[in-house]
N, C-alpha and C positions, 0 to 999 in steps of 0.2 A: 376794542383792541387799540386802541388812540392813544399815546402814550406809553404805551408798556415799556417795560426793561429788559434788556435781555437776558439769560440766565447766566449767572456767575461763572461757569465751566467756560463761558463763548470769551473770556475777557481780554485774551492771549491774542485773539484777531484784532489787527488795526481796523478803524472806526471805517476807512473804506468800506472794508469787507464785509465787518457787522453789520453796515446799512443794508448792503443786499442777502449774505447768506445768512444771519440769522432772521430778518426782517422775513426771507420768504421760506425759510423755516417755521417759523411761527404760522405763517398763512396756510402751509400746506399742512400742517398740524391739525389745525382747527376744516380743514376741506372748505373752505368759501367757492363760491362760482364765482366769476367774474365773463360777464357775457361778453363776446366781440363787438368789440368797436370801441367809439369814444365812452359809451358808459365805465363799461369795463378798465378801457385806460384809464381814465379819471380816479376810478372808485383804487384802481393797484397803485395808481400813484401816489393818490395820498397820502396812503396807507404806507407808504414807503419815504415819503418826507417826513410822518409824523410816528416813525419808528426811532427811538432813542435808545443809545446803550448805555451800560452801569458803568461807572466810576472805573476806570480801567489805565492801564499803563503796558508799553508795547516798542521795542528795538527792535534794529536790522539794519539792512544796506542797500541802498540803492548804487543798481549796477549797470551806468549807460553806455551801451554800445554804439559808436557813432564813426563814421569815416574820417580821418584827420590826415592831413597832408604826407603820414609815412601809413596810410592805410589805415585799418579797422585798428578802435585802439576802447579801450573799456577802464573808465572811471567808476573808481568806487567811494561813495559817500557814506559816511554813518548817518541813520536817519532816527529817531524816537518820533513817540507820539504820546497821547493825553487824553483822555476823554472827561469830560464834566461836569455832571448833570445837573441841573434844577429843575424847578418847579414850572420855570415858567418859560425856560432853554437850556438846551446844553451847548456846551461848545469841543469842539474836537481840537487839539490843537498839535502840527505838524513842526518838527525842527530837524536841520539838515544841514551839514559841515558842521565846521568849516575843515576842509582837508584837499589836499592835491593843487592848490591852487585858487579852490573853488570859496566864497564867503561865506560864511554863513546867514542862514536864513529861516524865517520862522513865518509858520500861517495859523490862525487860528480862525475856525471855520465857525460864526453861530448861528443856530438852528433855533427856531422856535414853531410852536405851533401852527399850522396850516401859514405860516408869514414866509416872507422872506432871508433867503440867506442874507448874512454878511460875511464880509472877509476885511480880517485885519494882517496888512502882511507886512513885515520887515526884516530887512537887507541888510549885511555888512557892507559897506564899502569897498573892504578890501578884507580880503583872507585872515589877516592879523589884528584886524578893527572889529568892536563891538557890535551889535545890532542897530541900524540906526533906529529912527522913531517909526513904533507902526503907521502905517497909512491904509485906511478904510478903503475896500473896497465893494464894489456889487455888481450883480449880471454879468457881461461880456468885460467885464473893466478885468473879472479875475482869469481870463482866458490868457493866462500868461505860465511860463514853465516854471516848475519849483526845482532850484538849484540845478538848471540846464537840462533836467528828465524831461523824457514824455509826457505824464502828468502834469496838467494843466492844475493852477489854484480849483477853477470851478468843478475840475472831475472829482477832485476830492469833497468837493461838498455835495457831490451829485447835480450840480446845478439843471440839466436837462429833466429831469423830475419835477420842475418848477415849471416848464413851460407850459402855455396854453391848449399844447393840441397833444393830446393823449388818447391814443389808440392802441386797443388790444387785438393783434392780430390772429390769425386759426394756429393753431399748436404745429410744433414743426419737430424735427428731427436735430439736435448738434448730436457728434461725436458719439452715437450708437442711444441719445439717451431725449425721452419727450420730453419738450418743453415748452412754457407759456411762452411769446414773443409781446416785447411791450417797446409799441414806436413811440420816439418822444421826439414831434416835429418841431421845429426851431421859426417862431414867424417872422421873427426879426432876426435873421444872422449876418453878420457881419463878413467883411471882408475878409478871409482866412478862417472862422470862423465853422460849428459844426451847423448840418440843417437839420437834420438829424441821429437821435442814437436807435439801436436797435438791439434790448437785451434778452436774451436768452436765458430762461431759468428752468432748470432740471424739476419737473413735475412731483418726484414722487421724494426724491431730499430737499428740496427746496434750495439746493445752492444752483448758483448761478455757474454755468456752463460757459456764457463768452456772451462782451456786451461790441458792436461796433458804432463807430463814427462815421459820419459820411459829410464832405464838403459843400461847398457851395455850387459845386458843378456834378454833385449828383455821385461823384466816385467813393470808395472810401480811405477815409483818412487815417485813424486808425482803429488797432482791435485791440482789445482786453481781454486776456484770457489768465485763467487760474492754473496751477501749477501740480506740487505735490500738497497731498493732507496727510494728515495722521489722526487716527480717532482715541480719544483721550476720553474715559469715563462716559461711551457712548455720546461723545460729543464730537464733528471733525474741527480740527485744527489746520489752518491751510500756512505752508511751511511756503511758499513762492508764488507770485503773481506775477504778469508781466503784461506790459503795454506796446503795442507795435505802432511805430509810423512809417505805411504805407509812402509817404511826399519826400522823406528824407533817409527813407531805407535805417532808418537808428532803432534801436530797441531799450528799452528801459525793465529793468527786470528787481522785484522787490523782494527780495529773501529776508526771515522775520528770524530771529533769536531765542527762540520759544522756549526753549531749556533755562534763557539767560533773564528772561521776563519779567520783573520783580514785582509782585502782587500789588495792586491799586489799594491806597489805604480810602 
């Protein structure tokens, strides 16, 4: 299963999404076991880094809610994405503003086999200025916010999927529905930094149910949870995602254009 594609119908979901609900769609398709503990982590993780999707194209709006000096106040960003596969990597690529005040900015996530991420990220200057040049990044270097969201550069690559300590824990209960639990301990983290995620995947559809973050002091930091779907040609389509931080009470919420989506050539 090392490599595969995802099926053409899934293309309408940003590469986020595709990494985990088609990725554990596929799995729970085929019924693999994956024993507890580090085997079992190991063996889902990889499996989950080296999951690639098809050629694909994806809008919507990032919608951050955050406290501002006259109270709760909600920015909206136009955001698109890219997806772009090869042989021997694909790359996901994220772009956002410029609108509101906010610059515009671009990430482009590459993925390669059993390797490492990288990230190439670049910044306007200022709201009405170009992109400046990208600048390369890796590991904790991309634990930075894409255009002031929740969303971290690294969550969008999954970067916690990469870590060394991968544990599969006993099946648990989210939101009325069984699920696999897959810890991904952090042995280097950093100052601000996660030490941990903890995701939640729905056993029997294979989408993921809610993944969390947890700090350096053991609390959490924040949660990721999925929104509304819609099922399109016996396939689901997830229409809102959103990311909570617990440290700063702000919410970042992803709504996707799926009607407006214009086919990947």
């Amino acid at each position: 299963m090392i490599g595969r594609s995802f099926p053409q119908s899934a293309i309408l979901l940003p590469a986020l999404v595709l990494l985990l609900a088609q990725a554990f769609s596929a799995l729970a398709q085929e019924e693999e076991q994956y024993p507890e503990g580090t085997e079992g982590g190991h063996k889902l993780a990889a499996e989950l880094r080296n999951m690639r999707p098809e050629n694909a194209l994806w809008s919507g709006d990032l919608k951050i809610q955050a406290h501002g000096p006259n109270g709760r106040t909600t920015t909206i960003i136009p955001a698109s994405g890219q997806a772009i596969t090869g042989d021997a990597e694909w790359r996901v690529v994220y772009t956002a503003g410029p609108t509101n005040g906010v610059p515009a900015e671009k990430l482009t996530v590459i993925h390669t086999l059993d390797g490492t991420n990288r990230y190439e990220y670049a910044r306007a200057p200022a709201p009405t200025a170009p992109l400046g040049e990208a600048k390369p990044l890796v590991g904790a270097d991309a634990d930075i916010p894409l255009a002031g969201s929740d969303f971290w550069l690294s969550d969008l690559g999954f970067e916690f999927y990469h870590w060394p300590d991968q544990r599969l824990l006993k099946p648990q209960m989210r939101r009325g529905r069984p699920c696999y639990v897959l810890d991904s301990g952090n042995p280097n983290v950093k100052p601000g930094g996660y030490s941990k995620v903890v995701s939640f995947i729905d056993r029997e559809t294979g989408g993921p149910i809610q993944a969390e973050a947890y700090g350096t002091d053991g609390k959490l930091l924040k949660e990721f949870a999925l929104g509304k779907f819609r099922k399109v040609n016996g396939k689901w389509e997830l229409k809102r995602m959103e990311i909570d931080n617990d440290r700063t009470d702000s919410r970042t919420v992803l709504e996707f254009d799926l009607d407006d989506t214009p086919a990947a050539k």
